[in-house]
C-alpha positions in Angstrom: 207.3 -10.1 50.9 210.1 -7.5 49.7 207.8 -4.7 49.9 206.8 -5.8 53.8 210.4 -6.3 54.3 211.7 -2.7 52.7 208.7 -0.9 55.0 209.9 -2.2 58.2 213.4 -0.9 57.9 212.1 1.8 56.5 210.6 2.9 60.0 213.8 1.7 61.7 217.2 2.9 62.2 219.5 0.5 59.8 222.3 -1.2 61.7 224.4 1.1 60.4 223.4 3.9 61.8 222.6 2.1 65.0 226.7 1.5 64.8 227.9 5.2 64.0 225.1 6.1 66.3 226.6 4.4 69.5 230.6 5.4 68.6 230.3 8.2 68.3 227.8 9.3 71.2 230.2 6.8 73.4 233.3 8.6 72.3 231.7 12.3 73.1 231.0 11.0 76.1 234.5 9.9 76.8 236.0 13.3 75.2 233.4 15.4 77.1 233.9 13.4 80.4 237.7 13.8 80.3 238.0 17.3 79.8 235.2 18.2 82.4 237.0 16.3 84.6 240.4 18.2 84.1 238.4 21.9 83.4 237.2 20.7 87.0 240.6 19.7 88.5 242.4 22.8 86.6 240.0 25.0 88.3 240.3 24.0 91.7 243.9 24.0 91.2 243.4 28.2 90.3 241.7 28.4 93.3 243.9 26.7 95.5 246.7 28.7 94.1 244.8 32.2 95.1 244.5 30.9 98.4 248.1 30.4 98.4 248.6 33.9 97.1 246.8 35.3 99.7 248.3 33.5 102.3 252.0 35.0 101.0 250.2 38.7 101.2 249.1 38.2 104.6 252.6 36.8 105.7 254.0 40.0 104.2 251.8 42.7 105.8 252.4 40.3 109.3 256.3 40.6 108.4 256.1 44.4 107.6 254.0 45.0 110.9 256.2 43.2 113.2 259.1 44.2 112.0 257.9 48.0 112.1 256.9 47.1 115.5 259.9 46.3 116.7 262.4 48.4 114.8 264.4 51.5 115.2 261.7 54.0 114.5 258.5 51.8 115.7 255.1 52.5 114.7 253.4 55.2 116.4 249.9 54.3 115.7 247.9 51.5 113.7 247.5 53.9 110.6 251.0 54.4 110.0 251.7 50.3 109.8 248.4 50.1 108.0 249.9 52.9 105.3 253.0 51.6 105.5 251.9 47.9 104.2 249.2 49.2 101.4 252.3 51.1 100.0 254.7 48.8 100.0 252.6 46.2 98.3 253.9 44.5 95.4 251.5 44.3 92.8 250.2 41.2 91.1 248.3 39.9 87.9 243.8 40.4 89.3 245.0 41.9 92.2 243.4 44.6 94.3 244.6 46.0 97.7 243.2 48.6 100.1 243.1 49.4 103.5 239.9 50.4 106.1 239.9 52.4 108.5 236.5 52.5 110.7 234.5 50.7 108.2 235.7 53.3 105.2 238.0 52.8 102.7 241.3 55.2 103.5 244.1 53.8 101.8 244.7 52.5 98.0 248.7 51.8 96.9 250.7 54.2 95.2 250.5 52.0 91.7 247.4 51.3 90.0 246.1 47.6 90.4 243.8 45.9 87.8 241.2 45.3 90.6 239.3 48.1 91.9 238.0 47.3 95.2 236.0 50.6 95.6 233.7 49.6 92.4 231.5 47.4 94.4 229.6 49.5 96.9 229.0 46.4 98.9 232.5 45.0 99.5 234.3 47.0 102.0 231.1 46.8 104.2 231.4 43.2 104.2 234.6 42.7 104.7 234.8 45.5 107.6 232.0 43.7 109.4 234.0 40.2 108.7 237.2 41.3 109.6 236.8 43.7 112.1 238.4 40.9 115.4 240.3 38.5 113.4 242.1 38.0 110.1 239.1 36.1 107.1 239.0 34.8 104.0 236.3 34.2 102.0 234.3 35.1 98.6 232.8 38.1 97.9 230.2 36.9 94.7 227.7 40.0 94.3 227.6 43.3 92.3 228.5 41.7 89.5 231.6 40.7 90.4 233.3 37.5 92.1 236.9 38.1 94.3 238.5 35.8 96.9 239.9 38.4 99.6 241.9 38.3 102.7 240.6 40.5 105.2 243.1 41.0 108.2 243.2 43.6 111.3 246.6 45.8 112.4 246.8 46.6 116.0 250.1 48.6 117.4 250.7 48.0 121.0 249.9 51.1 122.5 249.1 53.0 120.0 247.1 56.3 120.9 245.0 55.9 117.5 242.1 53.8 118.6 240.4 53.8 115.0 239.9 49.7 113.6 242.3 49.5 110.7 242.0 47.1 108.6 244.4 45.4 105.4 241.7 43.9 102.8 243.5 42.0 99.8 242.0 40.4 97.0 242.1 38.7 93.6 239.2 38.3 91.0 238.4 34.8 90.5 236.7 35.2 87.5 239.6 36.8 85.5 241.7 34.0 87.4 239.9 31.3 85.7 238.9 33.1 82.2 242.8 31.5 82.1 241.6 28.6 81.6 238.8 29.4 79.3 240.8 29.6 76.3 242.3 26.2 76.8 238.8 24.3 77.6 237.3 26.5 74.0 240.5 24.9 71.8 239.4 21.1 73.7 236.1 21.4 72.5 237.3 22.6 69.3 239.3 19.5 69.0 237.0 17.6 70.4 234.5 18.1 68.0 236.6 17.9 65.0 237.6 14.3 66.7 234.3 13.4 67.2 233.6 13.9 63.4 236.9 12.4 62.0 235.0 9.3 64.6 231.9 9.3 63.0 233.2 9.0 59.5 235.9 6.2 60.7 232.6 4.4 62.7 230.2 5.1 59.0 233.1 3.1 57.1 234.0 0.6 59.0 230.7 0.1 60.0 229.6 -0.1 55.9 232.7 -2.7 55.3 231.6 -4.6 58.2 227.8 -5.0 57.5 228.4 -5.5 53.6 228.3 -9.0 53.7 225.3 -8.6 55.4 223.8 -6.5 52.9 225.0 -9.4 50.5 223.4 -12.0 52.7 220.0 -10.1 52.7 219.7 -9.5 49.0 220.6 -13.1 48.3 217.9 -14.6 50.9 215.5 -11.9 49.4 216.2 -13.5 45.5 215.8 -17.2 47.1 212.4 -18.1 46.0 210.8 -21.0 44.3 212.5 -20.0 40.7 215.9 -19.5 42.8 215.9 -22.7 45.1 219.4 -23.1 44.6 221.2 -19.8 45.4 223.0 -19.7 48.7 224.2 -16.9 50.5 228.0 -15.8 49.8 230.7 -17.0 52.5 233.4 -14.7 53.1 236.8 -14.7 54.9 236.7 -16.6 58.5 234.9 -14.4 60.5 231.2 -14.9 62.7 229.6 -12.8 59.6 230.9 -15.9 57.0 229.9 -18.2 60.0 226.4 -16.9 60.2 226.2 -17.6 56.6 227.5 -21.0 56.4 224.6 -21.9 59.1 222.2 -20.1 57.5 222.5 -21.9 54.2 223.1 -25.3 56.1 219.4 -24.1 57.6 218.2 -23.3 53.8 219.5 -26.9 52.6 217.4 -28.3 55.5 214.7 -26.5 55.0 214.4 -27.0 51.4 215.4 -30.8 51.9 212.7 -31.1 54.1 210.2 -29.4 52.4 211.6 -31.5 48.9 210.8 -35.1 51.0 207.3 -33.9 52.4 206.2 -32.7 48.8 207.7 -36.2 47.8 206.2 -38.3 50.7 202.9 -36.7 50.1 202.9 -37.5 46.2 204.1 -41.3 47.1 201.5 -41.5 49.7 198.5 -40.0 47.8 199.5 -42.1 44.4 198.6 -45.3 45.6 195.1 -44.1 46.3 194.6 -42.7 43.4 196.8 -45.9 41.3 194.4 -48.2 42.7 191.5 -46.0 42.7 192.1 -45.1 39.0 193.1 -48.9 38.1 189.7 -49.9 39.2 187.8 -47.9 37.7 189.2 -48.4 34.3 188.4 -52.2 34.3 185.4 -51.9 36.4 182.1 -53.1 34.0 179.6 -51.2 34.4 177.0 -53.7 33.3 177.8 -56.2 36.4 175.9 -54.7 39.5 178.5 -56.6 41.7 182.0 -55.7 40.1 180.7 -51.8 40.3 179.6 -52.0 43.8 182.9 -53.9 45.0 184.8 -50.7 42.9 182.9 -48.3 44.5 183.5 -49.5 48.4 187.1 -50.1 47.2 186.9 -46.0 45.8 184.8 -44.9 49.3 187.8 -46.7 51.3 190.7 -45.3 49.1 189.5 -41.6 49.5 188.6 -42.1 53.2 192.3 -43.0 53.6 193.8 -40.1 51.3 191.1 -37.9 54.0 192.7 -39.7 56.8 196.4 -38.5 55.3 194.8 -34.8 54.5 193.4 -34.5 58.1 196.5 -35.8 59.5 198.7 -33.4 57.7 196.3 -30.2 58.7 196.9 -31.4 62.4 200.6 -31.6 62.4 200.6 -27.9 60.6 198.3 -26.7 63.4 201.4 -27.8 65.9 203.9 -25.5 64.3 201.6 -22.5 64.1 202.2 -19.0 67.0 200.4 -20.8 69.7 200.4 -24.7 69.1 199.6 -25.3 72.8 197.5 -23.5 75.5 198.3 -25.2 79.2 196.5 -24.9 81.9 196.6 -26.8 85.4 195.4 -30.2 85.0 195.3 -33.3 87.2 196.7 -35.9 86.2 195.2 -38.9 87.6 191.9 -37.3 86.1 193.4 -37.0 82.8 194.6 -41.2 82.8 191.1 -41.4 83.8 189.5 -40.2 81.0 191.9 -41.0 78.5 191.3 -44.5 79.2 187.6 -43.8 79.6 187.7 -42.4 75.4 190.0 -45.3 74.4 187.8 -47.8 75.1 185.4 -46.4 72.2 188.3 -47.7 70.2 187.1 -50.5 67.7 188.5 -54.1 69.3 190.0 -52.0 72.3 190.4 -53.5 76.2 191.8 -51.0 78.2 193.3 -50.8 82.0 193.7 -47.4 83.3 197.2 -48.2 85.1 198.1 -46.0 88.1 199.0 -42.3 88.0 200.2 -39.8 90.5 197.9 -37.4 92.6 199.5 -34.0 90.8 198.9 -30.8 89.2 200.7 -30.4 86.0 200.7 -27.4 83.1 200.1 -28.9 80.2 197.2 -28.8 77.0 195.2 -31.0 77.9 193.2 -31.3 75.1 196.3 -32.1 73.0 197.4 -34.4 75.5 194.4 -36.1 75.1 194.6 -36.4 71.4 198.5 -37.4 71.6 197.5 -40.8 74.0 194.1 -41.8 72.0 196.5 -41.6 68.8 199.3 -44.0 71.1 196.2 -46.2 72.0 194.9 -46.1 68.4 198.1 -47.0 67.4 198.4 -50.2 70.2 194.9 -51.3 68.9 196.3 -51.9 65.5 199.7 -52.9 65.7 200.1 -54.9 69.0 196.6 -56.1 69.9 193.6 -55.1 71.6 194.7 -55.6 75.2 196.5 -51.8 76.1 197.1 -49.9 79.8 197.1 -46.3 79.9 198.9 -44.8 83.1 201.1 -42.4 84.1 204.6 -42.1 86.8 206.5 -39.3 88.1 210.4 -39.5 87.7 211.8 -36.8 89.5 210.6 -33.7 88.4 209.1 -34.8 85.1 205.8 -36.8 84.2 206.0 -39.8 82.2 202.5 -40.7 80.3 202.8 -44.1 78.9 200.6 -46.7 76.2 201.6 -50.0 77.1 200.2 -53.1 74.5 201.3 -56.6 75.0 201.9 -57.0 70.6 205.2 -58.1 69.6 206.9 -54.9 70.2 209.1 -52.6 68.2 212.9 -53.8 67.0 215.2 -51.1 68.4 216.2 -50.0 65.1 212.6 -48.5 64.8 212.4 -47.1 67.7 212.9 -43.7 66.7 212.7 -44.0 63.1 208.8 -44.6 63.7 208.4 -41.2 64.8 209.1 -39.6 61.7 206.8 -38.3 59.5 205.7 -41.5 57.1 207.4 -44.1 59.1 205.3 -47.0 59.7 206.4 -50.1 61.6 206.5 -52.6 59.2 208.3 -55.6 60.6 207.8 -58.4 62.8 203.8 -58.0 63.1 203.1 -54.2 63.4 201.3 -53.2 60.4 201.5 -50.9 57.7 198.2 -49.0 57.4 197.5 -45.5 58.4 198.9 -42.2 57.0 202.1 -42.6 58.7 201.9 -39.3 60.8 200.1 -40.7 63.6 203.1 -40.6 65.9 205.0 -37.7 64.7 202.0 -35.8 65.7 202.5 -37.6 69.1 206.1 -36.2 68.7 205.3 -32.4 68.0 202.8 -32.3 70.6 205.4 -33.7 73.1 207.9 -31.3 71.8 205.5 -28.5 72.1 205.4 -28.8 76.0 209.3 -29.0 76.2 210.0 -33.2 76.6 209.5 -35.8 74.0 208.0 -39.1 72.8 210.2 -42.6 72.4 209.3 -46.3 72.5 210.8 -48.8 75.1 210.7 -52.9 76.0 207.1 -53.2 77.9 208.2 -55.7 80.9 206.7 -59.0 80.3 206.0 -58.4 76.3 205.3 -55.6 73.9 205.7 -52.0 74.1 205.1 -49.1 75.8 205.3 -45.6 74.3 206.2 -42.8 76.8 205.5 -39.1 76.7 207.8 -37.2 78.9 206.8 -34.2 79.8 209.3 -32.0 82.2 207.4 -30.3 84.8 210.1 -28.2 87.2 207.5 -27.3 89.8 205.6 -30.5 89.8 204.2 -30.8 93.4 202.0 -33.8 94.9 198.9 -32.0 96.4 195.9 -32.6 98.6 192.6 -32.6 96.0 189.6 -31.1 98.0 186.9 -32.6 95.3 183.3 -31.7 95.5 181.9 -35.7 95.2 178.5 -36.0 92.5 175.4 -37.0 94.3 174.2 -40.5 93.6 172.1 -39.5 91.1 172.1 -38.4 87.1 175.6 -36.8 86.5 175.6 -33.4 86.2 178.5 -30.7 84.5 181.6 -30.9 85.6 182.9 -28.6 88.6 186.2 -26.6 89.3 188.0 -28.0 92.2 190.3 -26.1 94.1 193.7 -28.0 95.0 196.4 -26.6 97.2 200.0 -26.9 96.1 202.9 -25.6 98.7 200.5 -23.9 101.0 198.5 -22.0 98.1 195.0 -22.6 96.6 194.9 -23.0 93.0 191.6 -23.4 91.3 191.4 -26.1 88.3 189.2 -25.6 86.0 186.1 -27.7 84.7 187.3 -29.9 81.6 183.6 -29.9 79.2 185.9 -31.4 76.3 185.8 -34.5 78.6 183.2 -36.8 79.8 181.8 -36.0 83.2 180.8 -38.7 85.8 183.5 -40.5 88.3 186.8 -42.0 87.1 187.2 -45.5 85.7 189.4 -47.5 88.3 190.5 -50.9 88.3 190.9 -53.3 91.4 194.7 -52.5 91.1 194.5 -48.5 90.9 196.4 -46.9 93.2 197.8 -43.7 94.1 201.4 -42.7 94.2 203.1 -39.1 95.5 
């Protein structure tokens, strides 16, 4: 089992890594989230601030034109306020400045600028057939190169010049925000070397956290039939030393319960094999008689240590993958020929009670086996007279085995369901293996409700299965009827439920032929 157990973690990320693993790809998400957002915010912010550059320039040439305008010595013609505003510009940091004139570039300042607008063929073209009517501002993103310009036309009252003159300035965006490049390269720097430092922090907390785990593991995998009595270490007062305190409460039970089978087994098979064994020893061989009586006494012993074996294999069976496979079954149909098998029962009378027109899931094969075991059990401990029938009680189905014996005291009532419990007292007998109605309890468990014993009304008892069924729903059985004649295989039948058509299946693990009913049967919804 440890070489299973070592090559399916060996295919699997250990917790461990599972743990670093999420930190730190959470906390690169958070570092790289947080910094895109503020590269993004920071960067609109530069471009904003252009705009607002831009905006001052354009006030500036307005303020040099109009005041020209209207001064002493006012502008003769466009091109001198157009000259007079590219020379008087003040330069800036990615600033470029020019001045068009009929779709050419004229005028450049008198002081060199660290943009050249003249180095992309394609820009004073676009900005002369922009900003040939009205002041623009836009992006210029080709040749290479990416500015954000301001694009505005001078006109002189009656001026004789009637050339278009034009004031173009413009910054380069991309040397704007390589501002901001720097910055976001030391973030990711940092970042990274934070990510790490996270990553180790996550790898060693992580390794102090899991280590009683690790213990935990290496203990279970040392527990074994030569180590029956290690437990796994509790430590501190945390869920991990929680976890193990349940997990060696589980081992105790476990082990308990596997100590009193293995014990209940041995006490259960040694009176066989006492009496067997006893018998044989003082058995002469030389009387005919005495060695026939020891030899039915030997045949009936080992028939009952079968009995035991048999019963035992069928309770395993009920904790195996898939102890149950349901299937829609009607339940009137099943009373019917439950009570049909039971009367094969040696000394047996039975009554099939009532039982409710309904489709239920459930096995009904182990149902089956569950009531003939309940009627088995009625034959020998309260009589031969028994009813088999079944109720609905709100949404779950109650199938009961009612005998009219002297009934079980109420401190048995659920101690007969364990596994070697017999009801000994006030008339019920001791024979069998004793597992007869545990099984009954598994296979109830198996289908989610549960087995118990009540007071029968009137005498005796009646031993309920309970089986929840949360969309139980009365239906309207469309049946094909057997001809009068030979009975032939069973058929499926189709039912409808809440407007739908559900097909039942044909049951061959039963008898065929019409259910038995008694004057009193009836139906109830």
């Amino acid at each position: 089992m440890g070489s299973r157990s070592a090559g399916r973690r060996g295919v699997a990320w250990t917790v461990r890594t599972r743990i670093i693993a999420v930190i730190t790809v959470a906390s690169a998400i958070g570092m790289l989230s947080v910094g895109g957002v503020v590269y993004v915010v920071e960067r609109a912010r530069i471009i904003a601030q252009v705009d607002g550059r831009l905006d001052a320039g354009y006030e500036s040439a307005r303020f040099l034109v109009r005041d020209g305008a209207t001064g002493d010595a006012p502008w003769t013609s466009s091109v001198d306020a157009l000259e007079s505003v590219v020379t008087r510009m003040s330069p800036d940091d990615n600033t470029g400045a020019l001045g068009v004139i009929d779709g050419a570039a004229a005028l450049v300042p008198g002081v060199p600028l660290d943009v050249d607008l003249q180095s992309a063929p394609g820009f004073v073209p676009h900005v002369a057939a922009r900003g040939a009517e009205r002041s623009v501002m836009g992006t210029y993103a080709e040749d290479g190169v990416t500015w954000r310009y301001l694009a505005a036309p001078i006109e002189i009252e009656g001026s004789p010049d009637p050339a278009r003159v034009m004031f173009v300035l413009a910054y380069d965006l991309e040397a704007e925000l390589a501002e901001i490049d720097g910055p976001a390269q030391v973030y990711l720097l940092a970042a990274a070397i934070a990510i790490a430092l996270i990553a180790g922090a996550a790898g060693l907390a992580a390794a102090r956290l899991l280590r009683p785990l690790r213990r935990m593991r290496e203990t279970a995998e040392r527990v074994s039939a030569r180590s029956l009595a290690e437990r796994l270490p509790v430590e501190g007062h945390d869920d991990v030393s929680e976890l193990a305190s349940t997990m060696n409460d589980m081992l105790d039970d476990a082990l308990e319960s596997q100590r009193r089978l293995l014990s209940d087994v041995g006490h259960e098979l040694k009176t066989p094999i006492t009496i067997v064994s006893g018998n044989l020893e003082v058995m002469d061989i030389d009387d005919r008689d005495d060695v026939q009586s020891t030899r039915a006494l030997a045949i009936d012993e080992l028939a009952r240590m079968g009995r035991l074996v048999q019963d035992l294999a069928d309770e395993a069976s009920l904790h195996g993958p898939a102890p149950i496979a349901v299937r829609p079954t009607d339940v009137s149909e099943l009373v019917a020929q439950v009570a049909r098998k039971a009367q094969g029962i040696e000394g047996a009378t039975v009554t099939a009670g009532s039982a409710p027109r309904a489709i239920v899931e459930l096995d009904s094969a182990r149902i089956t086996q569950a009531l003939l075991q309940l009627a088995q059990n009625a034959v020998s401990h309260g009589g031969g007279e028994l009813g088999i029938g079944a109720r609905r009680v709100g949404d779950t189905i109650e199938l009961s085995v009612r005998d009219h014996g002297p009934g079980v005291p109420d401190e048995a009532k659920e101690r007969i369901f364990e596994r070697f419990q017999r009801g000994d007292t006030e008339g019920r007998g001791a024979d069998g293996s004793g597992l007869g109605l545990s099984i009954v309890q598994v296979i109830a468990r198996a289908h989610g409700g549960s087995a118990s014993a009540r007071d029968a009304e009137g005498g005796g008892a009646e031993f309920v299965i309970s089986l929840p069924s949360p969309h139980l729903s009365a239906v309207e059985l469309t049946t094909v009827e057997p001809e009068a004649h030979p009975p032939r295989p069973p058929r499926a039948r189709t039912v409808r439920i809440d407007d739908r058509e559900v097909v039942v299946p044909p049951r061959p693990d039963l008898p065929s032929g019409p259910p038995v009913r008694t004057p009193g049967d009836r139906t109830e919804i």
